[in-house]
N, C-alpha and C positions, 0 to 999 in steps of 0.2 A: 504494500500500500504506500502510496506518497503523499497521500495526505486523506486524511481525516477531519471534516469543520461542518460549523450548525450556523446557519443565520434566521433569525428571528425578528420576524415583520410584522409590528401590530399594530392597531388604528384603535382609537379611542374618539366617538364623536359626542357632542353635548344631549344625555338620554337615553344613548345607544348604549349595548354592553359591547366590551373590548374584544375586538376582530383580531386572532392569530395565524401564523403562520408560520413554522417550522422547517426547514428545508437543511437535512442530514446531507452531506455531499460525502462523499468519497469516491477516490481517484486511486484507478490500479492501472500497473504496465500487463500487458497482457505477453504471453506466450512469442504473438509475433514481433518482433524487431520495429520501434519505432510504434505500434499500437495500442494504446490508452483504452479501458473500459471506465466509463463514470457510473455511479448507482445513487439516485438523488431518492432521498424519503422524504414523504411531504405529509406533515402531522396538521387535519386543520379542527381547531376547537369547534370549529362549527362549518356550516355549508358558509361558502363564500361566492359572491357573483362575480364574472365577469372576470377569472384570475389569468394573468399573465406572466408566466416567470422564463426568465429566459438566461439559460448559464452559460455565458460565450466561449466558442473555441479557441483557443489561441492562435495568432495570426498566422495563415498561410496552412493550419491545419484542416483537412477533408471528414466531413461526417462520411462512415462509414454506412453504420445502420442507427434506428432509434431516432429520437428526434432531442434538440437541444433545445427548441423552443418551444412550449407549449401553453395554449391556452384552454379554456375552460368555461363554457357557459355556469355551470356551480359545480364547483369541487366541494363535495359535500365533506360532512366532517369524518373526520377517524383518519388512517394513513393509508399511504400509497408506496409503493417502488415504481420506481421509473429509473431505465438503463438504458445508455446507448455508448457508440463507440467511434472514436477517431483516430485516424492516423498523423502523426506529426514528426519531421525530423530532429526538432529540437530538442535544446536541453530538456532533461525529462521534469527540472523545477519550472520553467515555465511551461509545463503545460497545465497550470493550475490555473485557474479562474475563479472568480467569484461570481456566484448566480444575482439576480433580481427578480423579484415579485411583484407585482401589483393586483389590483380587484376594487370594484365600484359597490358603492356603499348603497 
């Protein structure tokens, strides 16, 4: 593994209760030479509308399979796996990214 990291995305609106979002990243080299597998878990406290998270590949890197961007009419609550896979020449520290999320209230 090359890294292991959580980011957590919340909204608070005046009346509303607190909208979460959990997103477990982890990054492995896989078997073939230069090929990266991600495995994102996405933990939500509740249904969310309209979610967009999108965790970029590092530059000049090829999705293989899987999707890096994804959106969501309602990601309902409870969790998910989501995995895909690209290939990249570079150093194997930058093939680390940070994701983003969003969703309409």
């Amino acid at each position: 593994m090359i890294r292991d990291t959580s980011l957590r995305v919340t909204s608070t609106l005046p009346g509303q209760p607190e909208r979460s979002l959990l997103i477990r990243k982890s990054l492995f080299m896989t078997d073939q030479p230069g090929e990266y597998r991600v495995q994102l878990i996405l933990s939500a406290g509740a249904d969310l509308s309209g979610v967009t998270l999108t965790d970029p590949l590092p530059q000049g890197a090829t999705l293989i399979d899987g999707q890096n961007v994804l959106t969501y009419d309602t990601l309902a609550s409870g969790e998910r796996a989501v995995t895909y896979r690209f290939r990249w020449a570079g150093d194997p520290k930058g093939a680390v990214t940070d994701p983003t999320a969003s969703w309409r209230y």
